[in-house]
C-alpha positions in Angstrom: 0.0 0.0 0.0 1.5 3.2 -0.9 2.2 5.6 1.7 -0.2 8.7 1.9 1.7 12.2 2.5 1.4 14.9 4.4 0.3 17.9 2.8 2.1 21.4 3.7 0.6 24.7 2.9 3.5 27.5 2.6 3.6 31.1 2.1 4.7 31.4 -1.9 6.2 34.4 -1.3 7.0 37.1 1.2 8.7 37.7 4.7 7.6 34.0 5.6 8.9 31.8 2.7 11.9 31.7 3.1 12.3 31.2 6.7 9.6 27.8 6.1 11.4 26.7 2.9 14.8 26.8 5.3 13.3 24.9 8.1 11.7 22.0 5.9 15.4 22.1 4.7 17.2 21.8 8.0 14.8 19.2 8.7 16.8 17.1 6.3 13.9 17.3 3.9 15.1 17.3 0.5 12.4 18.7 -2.1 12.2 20.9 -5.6 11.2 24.9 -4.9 11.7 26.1 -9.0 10.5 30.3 -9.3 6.9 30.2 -10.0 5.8 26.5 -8.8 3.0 25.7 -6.9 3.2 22.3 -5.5 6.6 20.0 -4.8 6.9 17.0 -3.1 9.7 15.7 -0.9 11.8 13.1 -2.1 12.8 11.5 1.2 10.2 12.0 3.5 6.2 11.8 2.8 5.3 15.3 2.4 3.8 17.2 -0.3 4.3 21.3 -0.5 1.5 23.4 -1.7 3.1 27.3 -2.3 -0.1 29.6 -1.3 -0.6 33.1 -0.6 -0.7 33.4 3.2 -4.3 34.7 3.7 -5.2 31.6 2.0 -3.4 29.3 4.2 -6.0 28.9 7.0 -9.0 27.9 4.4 -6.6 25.2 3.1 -6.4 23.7 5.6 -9.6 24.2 7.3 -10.8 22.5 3.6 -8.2 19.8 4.3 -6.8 20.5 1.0 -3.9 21.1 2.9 -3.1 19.0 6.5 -1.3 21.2 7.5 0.5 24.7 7.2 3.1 27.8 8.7 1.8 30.8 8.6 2.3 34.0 10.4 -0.2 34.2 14.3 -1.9 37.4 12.9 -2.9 35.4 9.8 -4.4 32.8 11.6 -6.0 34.8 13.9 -8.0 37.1 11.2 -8.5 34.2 9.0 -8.6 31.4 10.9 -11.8 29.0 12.4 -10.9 25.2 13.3 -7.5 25.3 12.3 -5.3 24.9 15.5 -1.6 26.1 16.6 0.2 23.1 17.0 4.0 24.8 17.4 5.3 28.0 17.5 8.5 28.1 15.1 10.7 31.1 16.2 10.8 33.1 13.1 8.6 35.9 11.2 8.6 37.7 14.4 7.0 40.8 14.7 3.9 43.3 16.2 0.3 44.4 15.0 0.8 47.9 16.5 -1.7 51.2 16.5 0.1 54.0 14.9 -1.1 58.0 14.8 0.7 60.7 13.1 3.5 62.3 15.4 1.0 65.8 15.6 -1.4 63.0 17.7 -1.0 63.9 21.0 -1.5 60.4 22.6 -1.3 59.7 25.7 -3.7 56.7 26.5 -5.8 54.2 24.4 -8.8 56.0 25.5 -8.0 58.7 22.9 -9.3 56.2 20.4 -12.6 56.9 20.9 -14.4 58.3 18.1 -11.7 58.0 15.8 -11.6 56.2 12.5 -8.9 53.9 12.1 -7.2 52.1 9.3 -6.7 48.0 9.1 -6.0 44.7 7.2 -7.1 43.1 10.2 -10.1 44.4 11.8 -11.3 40.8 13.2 -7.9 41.0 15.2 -8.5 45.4 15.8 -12.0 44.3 16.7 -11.7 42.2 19.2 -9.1 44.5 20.8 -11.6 47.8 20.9 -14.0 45.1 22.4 -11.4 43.9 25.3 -10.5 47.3 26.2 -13.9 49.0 25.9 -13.0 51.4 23.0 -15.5 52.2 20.7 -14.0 53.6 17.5 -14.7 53.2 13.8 -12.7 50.5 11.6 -12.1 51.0 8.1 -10.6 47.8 6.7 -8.2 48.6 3.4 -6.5 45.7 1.5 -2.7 47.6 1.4 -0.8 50.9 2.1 -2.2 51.3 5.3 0.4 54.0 6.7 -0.5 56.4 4.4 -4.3 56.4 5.3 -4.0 59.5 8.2 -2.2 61.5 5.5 -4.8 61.8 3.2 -7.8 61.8 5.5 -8.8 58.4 5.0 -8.3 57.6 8.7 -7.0 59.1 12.1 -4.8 56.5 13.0 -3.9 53.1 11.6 -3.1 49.3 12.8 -0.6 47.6 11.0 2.2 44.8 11.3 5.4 46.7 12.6 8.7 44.9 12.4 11.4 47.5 12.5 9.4 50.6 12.9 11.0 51.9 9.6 8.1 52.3 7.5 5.5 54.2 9.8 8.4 56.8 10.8 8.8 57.6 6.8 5.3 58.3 6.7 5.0 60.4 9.7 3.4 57.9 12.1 4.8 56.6 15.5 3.6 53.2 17.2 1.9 53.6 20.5 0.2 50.8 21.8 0.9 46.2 20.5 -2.0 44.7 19.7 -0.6 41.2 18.7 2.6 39.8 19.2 3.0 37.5 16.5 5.1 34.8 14.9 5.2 31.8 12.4 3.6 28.3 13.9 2.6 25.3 12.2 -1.1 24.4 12.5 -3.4 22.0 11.9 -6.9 20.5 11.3 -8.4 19.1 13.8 -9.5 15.6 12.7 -5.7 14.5 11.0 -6.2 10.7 10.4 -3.7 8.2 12.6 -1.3 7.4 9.5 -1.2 11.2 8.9 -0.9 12.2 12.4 2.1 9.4 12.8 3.7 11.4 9.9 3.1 15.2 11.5 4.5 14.2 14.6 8.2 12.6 12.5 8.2 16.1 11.2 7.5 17.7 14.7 10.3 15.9 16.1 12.7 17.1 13.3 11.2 20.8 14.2 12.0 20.5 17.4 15.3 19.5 17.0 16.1 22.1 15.1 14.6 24.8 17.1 16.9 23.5 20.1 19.8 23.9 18.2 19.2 27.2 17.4 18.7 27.9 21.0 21.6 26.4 22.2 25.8 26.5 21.3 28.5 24.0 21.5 31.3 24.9 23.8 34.8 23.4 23.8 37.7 24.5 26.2 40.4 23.7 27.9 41.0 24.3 31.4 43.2 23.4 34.4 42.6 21.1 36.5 42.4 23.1 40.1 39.8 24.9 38.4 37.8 22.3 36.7 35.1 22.1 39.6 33.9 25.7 39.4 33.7 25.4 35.1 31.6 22.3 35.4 29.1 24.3 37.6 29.0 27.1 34.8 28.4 23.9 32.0 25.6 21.8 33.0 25.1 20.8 29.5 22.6 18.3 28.3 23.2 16.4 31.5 26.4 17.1 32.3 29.8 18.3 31.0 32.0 15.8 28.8 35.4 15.8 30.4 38.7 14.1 29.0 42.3 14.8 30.1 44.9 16.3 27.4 48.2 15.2 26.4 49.5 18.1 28.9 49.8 17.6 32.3 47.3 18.6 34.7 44.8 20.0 31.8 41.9 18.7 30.6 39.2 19.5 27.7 35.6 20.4 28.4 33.1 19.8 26.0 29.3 21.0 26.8 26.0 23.0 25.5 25.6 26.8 26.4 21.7 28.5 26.1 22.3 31.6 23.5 21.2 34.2 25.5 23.5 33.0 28.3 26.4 32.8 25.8 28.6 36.2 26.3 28.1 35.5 30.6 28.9 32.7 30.9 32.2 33.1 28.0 33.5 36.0 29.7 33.2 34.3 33.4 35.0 31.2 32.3 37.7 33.3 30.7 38.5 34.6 34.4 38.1 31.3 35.8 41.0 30.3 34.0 39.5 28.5 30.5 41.5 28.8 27.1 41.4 27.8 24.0 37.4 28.8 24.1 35.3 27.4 21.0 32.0 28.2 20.6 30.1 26.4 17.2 26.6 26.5 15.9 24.6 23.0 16.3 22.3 22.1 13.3 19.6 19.8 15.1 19.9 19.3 19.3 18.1 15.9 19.9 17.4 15.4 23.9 
C-alpha cells in the first residue's frame, strides 16, 4: 500500500517563505522549490508542499486540501476558524501595532474613541476595541495602510510593525501592541492516525532544530584546580563531557551553552581560568 503524505501549505512568497522553505530544509527534507511553482513533493520524506498566498493558508487547511501549514499568528488569527496552533516556530517575528501621526498627542488608548482607524485586520482590531472598551470606527483597506491618516482616509492606523521603519517615513509613530506574532505550524483538527504518525516525524525534526538554534556547543580547555567551578558554569545536556589532554594537569571540556547565556557565561570562564574557548553553531539538538 503506498504511503499517503502529508500535505504542507506554505507562504509562496513574502517575509515567511523563506524562513519555512529553510526549516523544511534543515529538517533534512530534501524537495524541488523552482520560481513560480506551486506544488513539490519531498523526495525522502512523505510530504507534499503546496506554495499559497498566506491569507489563503488557513481555508486550506480548514478545507483539508492542505493538513497542515506555517503561517504567520496574525494570519491565523483574522483568517482562521478550526484550524489549530500546534507549534510556535521562532521566526517571522514581529507586532500588530496602533500607529497615529507624530501631531497626535496620545497619551492613552482612551483617545481612540471616536476615531476612524485604518486595518487589514479588523477581526484582530475588533476584538481589541471590544477587550478594552474602545469604541472607534474601523475601516478595513486591502494595502498601504500607513499612508491612510495622510490623506484623511483615517485618524490612526493598525498595521504589522517589524522594524518601525516604515510608519516613521510616513509620519506615524507606534503607540500601543496589539498582537505579538510569529510563524507556527497548525493543523486541522480531525488528521487521520497514519497522517498524524507522519506530522508528529516532522515535529520531532522541528523541534530538533529549534533546540539547536537555542543552544551553542562549547569546547575548552582548562586546568585542572579549576575544573570544579567550570563544570558548575556547564551543566550541558546532562552534564559536561570531560577528557584529560596530552598536557599535564589539563583537561578539555566539552558542553551545551543556552544563547542568550552565551557572552556571561564566555567571559566568566575566561576569568576562571579557560583557554582555547570554541564556541560552534549546532544544526539539530536531539534530547
Amino acid at each position: 500500500m503506498t504511503e499517503r503524505k502529508l500535505k504542507i501549505a506554505l507562504q509562496k512568497s513574502g517575509r515567511l517563505s523563506e524562513d519555512s522553505l529553510a526549516l523544511l530544509k534543515k529538517c533534512g527534507i530534501g524537495f524541488s522549490n523552482g520560481l513560480g511553482k506551486l506544488r513539490s513533493e519531498a523526495n525522502n520524506f512523505p510530504l507534499e508542499i503546496f506554495f499559497l498566498r498566506d491569507d489563503d493558508i488557513p481555508q486550506y487547511v480548514e478545507d483539508k486540501v492542505a493538513d497542515i501549514g506555517i503561517v504567520g499568528e496574525n494570519v491565523l488569527r483574522e483568517n482562521g476558524r478550526d484550524a489549530a496552533a500546534i507549534e510556535k516556530l521562532g521566526f517571522g517575528k514581529c507586532r500588530l501595532s496602533l500607529a497615529v501621526p507624530k501631531s497626535f498627542e496620545y497619551e492613552k488608548l482612551q483617545e481612540l474613541n471616536g476615531k476612524r482607524i485604518a486595518t487589514t485586520y479588523p477581526k484582530i482590531l475588533g476584538e481589541f476595541f471590544k477587550e478594552n472598551n474602545i469604541n472607534a470606527e474601523i475601516h478595513t483597506i486591502s494595502g498601504s495602510v500607513e499612508i491612510a491618516p495622510s490623506i484623511g482616509l483615517a485618524d490612526a492606523v493598525c498595521d504589522l510593525v517589524s522594524s518601525g521603519s516604515t510608519l516613521f517615513t510616513n509620519g506615524l509613530r507606534e503607540v500601543e501592541t496589539v498582537l505579538n506574532s510569529q510563524a507556527v505550524l497548525i493543523s486541522r483538527p480531525d488528521l487521520e492516525a497514519d497522517l498524524q504518525k507522519t506530522l508528529d516525524k516532522l515535529l520531532f525534526r522541528i523541534n530538533a532544530v529549534n533546540s539547536a538554534k537555542q543552544n551553542k556547543y562549547i569546547l575548552l580547555n582548562a586546568p585542572n584546580e579549576k575544573l570544579e567551578e567550570i563544570i558548575e558554569l556547564l551543566p550541558g545536556m546532562k552534564s559536561p563531557t570531560v577528557l584529560p589532554l596530552a598536557e599535564k594537569n589539563w583537561s578539555s571540556v566539552h558542553s551545551v551553552i543556552k544563547e542568550n547565556d552565551f557572552w556571561e557565561v564566555v567571559e566568566t570562564l575566561k576569568n576562571k581560568g579557560a583557554e582555547g574557548i570554541l564556541v560552534l553553531s549546532i544544526d539539530q539538538m536531539i534530547q
